[in-house]
PDB file of N, H, CA, C and O in Angstrom:
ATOM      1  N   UNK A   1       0.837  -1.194   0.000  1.00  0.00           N
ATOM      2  CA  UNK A   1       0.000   0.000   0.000  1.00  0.00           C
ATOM      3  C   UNK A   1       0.876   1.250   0.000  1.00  0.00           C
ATOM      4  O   UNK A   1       0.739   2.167  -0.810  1.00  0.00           O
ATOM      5  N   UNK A   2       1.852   1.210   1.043  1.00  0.00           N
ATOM      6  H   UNK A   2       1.963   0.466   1.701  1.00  0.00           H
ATOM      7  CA  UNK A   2       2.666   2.290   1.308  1.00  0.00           C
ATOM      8  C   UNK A   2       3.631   2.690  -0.086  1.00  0.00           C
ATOM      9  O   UNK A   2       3.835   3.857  -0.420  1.00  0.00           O
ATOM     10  N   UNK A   3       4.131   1.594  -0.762  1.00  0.00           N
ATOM     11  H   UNK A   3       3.965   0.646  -0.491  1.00  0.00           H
ATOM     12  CA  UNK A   3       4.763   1.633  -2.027  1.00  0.00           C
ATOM     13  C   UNK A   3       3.983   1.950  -3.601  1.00  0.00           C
ATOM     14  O   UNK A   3       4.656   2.176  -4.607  1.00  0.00           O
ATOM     15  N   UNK A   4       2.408   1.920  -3.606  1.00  0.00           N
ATOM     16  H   UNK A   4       1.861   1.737  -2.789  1.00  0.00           H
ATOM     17  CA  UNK A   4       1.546   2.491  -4.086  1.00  0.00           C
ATOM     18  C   UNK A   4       1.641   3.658  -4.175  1.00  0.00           C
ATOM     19  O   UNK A   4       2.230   4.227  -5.094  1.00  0.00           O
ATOM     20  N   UNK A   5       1.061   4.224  -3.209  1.00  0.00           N
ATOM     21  H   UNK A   5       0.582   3.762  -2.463  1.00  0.00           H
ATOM     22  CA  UNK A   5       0.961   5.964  -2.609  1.00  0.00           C
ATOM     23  C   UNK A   5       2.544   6.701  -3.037  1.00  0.00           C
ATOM     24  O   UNK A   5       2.516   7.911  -3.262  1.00  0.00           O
ATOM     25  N   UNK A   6       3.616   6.123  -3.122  1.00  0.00           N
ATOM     26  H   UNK A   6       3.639   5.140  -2.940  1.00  0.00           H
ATOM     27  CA  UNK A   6       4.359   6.638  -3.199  1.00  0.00           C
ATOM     28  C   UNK A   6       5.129   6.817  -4.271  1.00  0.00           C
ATOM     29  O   UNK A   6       6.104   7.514  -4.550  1.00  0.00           O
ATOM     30  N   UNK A   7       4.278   5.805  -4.956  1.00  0.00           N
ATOM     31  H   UNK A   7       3.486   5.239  -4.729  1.00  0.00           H
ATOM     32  CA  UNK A   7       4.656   5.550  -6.788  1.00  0.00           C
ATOM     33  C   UNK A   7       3.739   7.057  -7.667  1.00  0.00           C
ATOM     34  O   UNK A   7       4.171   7.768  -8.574  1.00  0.00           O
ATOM     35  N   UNK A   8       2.294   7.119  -6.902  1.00  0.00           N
ATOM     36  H   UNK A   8       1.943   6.541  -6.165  1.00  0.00           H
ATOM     37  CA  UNK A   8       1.359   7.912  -7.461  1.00  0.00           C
ATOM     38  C   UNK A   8       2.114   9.210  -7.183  1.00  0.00           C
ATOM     39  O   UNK A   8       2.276   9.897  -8.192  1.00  0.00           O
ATOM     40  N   UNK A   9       2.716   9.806  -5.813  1.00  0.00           N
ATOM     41  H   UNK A   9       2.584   9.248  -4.994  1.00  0.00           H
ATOM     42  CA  UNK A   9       3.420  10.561  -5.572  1.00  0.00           C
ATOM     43  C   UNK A   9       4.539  11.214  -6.306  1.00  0.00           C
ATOM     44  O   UNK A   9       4.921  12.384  -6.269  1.00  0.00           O
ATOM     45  N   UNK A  10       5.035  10.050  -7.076  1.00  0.00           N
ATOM     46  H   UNK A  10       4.724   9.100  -7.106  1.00  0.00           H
ATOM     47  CA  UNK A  10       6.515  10.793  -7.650  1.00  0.00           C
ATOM     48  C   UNK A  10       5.749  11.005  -9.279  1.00  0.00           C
ATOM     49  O   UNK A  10       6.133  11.921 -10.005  1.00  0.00           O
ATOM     50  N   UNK A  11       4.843  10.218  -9.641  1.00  0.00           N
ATOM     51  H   UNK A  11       4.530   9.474  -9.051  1.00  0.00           H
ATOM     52  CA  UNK A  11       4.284  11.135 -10.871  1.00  0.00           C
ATOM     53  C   UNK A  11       3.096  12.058 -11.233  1.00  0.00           C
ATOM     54  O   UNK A  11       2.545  12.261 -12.315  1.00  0.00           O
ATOM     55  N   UNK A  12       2.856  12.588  -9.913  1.00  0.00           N
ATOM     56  H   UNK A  12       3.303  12.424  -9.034  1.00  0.00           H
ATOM     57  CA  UNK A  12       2.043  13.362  -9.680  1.00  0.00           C
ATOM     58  C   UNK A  12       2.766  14.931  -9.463  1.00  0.00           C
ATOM     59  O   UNK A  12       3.264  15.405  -8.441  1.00  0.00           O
ATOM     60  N   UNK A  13       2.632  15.472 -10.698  1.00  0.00           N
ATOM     61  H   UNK A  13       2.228  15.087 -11.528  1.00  0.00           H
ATOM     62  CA  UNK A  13       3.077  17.175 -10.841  1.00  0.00           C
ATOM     63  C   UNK A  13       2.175  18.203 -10.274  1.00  0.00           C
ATOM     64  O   UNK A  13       2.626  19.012  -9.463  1.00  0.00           O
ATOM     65  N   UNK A  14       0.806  18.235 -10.677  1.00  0.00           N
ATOM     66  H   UNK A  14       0.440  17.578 -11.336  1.00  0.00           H
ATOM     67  CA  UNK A  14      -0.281  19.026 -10.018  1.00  0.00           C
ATOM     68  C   UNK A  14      -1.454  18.491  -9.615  1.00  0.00           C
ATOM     69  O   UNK A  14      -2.202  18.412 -10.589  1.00  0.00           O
ATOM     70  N   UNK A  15      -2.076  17.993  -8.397  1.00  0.00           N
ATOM     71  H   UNK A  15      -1.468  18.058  -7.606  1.00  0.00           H
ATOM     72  CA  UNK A  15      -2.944  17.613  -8.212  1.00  0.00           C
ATOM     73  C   UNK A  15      -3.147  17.263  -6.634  1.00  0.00           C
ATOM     74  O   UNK A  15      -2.688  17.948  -5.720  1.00  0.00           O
ATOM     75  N   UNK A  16      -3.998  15.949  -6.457  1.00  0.00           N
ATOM     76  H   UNK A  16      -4.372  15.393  -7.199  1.00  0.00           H
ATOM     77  CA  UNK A  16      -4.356  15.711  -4.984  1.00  0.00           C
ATOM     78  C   UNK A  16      -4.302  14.242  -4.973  1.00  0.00           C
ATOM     79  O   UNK A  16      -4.432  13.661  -6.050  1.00  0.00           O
ATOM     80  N   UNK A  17      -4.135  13.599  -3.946  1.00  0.00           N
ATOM     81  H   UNK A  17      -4.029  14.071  -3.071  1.00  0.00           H
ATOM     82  CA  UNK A  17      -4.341  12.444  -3.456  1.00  0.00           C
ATOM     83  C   UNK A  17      -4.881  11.822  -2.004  1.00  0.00           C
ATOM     84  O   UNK A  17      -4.320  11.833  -0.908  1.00  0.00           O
ATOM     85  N   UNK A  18      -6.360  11.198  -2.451  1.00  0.00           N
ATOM     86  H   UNK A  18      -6.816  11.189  -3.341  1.00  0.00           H
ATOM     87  CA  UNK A  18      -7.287  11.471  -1.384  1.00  0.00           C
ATOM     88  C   UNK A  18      -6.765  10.159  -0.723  1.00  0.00           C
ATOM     89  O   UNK A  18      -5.896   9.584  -1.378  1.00  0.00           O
ATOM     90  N   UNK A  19      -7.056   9.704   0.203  1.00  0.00           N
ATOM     91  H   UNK A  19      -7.763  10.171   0.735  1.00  0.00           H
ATOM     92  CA  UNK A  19      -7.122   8.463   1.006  1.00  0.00           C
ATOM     93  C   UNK A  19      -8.704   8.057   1.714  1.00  0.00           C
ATOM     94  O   UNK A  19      -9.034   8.729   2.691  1.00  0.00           O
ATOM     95  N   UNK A  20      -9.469   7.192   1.324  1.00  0.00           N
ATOM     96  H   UNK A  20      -9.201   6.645   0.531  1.00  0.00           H
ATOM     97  CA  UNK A  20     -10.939   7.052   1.653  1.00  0.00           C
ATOM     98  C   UNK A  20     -10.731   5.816   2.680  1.00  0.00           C
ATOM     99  O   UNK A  20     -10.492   4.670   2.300  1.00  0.00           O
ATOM    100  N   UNK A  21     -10.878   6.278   4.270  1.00  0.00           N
ATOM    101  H   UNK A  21     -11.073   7.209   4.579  1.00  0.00           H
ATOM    102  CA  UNK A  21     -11.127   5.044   5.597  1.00  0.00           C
ATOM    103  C   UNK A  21     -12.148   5.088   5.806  1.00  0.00           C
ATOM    104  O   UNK A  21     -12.944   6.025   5.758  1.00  0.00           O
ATOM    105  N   UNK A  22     -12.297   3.640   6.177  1.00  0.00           N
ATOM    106  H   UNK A  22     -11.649   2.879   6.216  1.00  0.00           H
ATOM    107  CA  UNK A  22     -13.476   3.131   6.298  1.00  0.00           C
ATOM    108  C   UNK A  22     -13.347   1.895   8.053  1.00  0.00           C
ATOM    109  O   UNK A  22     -12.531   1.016   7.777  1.00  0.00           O
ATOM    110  N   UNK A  23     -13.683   1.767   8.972  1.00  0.00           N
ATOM    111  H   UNK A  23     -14.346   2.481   9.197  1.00  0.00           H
ATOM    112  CA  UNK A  23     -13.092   1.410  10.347  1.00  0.00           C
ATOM    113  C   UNK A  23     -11.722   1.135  10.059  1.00  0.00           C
ATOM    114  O   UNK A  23     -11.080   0.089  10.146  1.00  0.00           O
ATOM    115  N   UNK A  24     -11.284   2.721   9.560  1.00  0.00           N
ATOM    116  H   UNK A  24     -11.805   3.572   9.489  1.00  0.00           H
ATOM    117  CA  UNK A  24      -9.994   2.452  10.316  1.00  0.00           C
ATOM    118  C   UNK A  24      -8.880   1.968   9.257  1.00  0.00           C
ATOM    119  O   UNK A  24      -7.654   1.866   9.205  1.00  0.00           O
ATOM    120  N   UNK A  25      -9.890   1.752   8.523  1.00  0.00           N
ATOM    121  H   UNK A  25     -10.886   1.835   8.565  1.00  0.00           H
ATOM    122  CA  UNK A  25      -8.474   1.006   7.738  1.00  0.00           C
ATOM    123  C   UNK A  25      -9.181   1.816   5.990  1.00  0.00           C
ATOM    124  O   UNK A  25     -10.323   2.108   5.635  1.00  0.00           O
ATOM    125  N   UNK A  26      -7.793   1.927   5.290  1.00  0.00           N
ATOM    126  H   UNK A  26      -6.866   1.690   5.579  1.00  0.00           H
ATOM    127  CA  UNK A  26      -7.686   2.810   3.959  1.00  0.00           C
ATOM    128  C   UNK A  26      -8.211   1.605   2.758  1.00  0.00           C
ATOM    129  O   UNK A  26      -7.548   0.608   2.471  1.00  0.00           O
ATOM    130  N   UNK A  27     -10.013   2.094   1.946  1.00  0.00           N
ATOM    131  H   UNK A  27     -10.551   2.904   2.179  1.00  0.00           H
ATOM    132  CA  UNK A  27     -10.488   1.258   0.996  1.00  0.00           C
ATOM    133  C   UNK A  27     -10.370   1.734   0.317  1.00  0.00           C
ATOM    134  O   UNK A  27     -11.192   1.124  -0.367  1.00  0.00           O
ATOM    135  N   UNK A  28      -9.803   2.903  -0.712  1.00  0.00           N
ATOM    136  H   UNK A  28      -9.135   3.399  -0.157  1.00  0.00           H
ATOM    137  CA  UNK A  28      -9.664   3.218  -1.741  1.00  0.00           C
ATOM    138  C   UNK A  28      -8.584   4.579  -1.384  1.00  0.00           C
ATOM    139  O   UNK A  28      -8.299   5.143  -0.327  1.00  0.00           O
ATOM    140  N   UNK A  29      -8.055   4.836  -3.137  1.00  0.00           N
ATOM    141  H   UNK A  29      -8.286   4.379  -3.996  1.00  0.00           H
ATOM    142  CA  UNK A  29      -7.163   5.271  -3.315  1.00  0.00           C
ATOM    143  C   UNK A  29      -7.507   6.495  -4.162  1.00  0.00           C
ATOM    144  O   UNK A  29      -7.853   5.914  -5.191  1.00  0.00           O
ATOM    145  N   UNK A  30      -7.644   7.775  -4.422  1.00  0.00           N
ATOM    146  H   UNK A  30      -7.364   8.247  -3.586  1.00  0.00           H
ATOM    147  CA  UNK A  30      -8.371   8.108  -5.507  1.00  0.00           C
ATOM    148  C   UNK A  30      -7.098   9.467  -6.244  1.00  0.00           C
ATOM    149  O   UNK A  30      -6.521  10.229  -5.467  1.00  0.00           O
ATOM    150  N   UNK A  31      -6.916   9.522  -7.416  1.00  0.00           N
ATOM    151  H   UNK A  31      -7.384   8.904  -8.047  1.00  0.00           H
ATOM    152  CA  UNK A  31      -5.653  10.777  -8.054  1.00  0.00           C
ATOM    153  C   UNK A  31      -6.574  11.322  -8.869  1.00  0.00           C
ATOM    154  O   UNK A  31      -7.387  10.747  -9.593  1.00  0.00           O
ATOM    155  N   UNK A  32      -6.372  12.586  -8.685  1.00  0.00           N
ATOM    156  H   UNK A  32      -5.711  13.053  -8.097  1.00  0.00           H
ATOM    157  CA  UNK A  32      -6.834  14.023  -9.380  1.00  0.00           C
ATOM    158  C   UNK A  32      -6.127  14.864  -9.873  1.00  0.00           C
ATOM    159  O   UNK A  32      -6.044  15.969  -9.337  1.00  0.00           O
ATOM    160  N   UNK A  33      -5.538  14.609 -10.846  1.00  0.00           N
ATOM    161  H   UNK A  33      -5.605  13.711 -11.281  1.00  0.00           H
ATOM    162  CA  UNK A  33      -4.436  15.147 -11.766  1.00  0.00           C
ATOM    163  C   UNK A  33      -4.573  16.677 -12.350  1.00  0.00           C
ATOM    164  O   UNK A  33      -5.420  16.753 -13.240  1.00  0.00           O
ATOM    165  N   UNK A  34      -4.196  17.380 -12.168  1.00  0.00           N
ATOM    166  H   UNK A  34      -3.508  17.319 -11.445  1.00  0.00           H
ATOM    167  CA  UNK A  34      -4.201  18.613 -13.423  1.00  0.00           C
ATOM    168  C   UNK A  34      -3.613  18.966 -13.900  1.00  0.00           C
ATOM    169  O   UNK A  34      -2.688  19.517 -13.303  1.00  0.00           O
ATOM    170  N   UNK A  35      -3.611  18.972 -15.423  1.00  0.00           N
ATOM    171  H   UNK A  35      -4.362  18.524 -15.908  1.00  0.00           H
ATOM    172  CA  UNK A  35      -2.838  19.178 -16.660  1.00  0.00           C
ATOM    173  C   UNK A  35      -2.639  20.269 -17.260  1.00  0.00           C
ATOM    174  O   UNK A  35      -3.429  20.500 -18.175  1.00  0.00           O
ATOM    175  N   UNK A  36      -1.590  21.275 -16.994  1.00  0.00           N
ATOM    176  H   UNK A  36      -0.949  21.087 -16.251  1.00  0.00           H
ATOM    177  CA  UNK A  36      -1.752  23.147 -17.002  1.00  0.00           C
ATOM    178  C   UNK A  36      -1.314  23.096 -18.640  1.00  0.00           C
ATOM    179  O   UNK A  36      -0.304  22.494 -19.005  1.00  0.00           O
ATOM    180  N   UNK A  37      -2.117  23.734 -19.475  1.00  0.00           N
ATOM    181  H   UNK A  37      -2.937  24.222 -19.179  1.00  0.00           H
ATOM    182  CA  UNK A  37      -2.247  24.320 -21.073  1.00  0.00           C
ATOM    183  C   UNK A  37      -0.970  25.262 -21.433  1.00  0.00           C
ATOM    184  O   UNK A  37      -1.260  26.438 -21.216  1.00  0.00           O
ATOM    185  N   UNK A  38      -0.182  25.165 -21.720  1.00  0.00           N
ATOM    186  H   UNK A  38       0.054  24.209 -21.896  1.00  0.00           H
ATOM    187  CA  UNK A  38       0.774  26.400 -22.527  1.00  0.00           C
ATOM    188  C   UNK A  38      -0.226  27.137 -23.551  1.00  0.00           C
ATOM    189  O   UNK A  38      -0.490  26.581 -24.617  1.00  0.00           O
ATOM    190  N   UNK A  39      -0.883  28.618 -23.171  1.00  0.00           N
ATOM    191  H   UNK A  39      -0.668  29.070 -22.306  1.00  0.00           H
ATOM    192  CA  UNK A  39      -0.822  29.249 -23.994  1.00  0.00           C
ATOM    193  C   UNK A  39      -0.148  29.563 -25.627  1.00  0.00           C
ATOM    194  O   UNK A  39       1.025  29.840 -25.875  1.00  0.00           O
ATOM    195  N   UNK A  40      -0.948  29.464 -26.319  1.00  0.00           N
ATOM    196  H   UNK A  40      -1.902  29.239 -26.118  1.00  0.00           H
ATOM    197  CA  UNK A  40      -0.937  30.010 -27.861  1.00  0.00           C
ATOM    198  C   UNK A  40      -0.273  31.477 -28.460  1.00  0.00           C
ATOM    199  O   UNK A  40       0.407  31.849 -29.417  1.00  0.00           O
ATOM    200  N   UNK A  41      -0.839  31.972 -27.420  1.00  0.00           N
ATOM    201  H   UNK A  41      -1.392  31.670 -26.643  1.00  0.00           H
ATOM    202  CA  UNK A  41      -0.935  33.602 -27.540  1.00  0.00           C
ATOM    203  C   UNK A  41       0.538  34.231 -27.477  1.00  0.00           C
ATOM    204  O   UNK A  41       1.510  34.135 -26.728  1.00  0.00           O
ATOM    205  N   UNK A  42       0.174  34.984 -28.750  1.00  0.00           N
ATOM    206  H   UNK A  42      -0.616  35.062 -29.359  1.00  0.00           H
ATOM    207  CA  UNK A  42       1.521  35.638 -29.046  1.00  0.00           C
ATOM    208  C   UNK A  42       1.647  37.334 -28.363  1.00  0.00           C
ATOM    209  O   UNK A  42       1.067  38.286 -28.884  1.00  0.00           O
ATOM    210  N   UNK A  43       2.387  37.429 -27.303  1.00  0.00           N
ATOM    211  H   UNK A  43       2.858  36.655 -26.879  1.00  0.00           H
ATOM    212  CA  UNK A  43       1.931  39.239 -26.746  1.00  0.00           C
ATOM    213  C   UNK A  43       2.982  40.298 -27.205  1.00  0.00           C
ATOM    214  O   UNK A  43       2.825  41.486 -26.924  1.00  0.00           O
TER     215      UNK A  43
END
């Protein structure tokens, strides 16, 4: 589990990582990634 979380961790650039307990003990895992756009725009 611990080697999971920590895999999601090192390729995770912008985002969150929830942890969902349930008595006590961790049933799901959930990653929310965000992917920032390089502008087009010429100024």
């Amino acid at each position: 589990m611990r080697e999971h979380i920590e895999s999601m961790l090192d390729t995770l650039k912008f985002g969150s990582i929830t942890l969902v307990v349930q008595d006590g003990k961790i049933v799901q895992i959930e990653k929310n990634e965000k992917v920032r756009l390089q502008s087009n725009k010429i100024r």
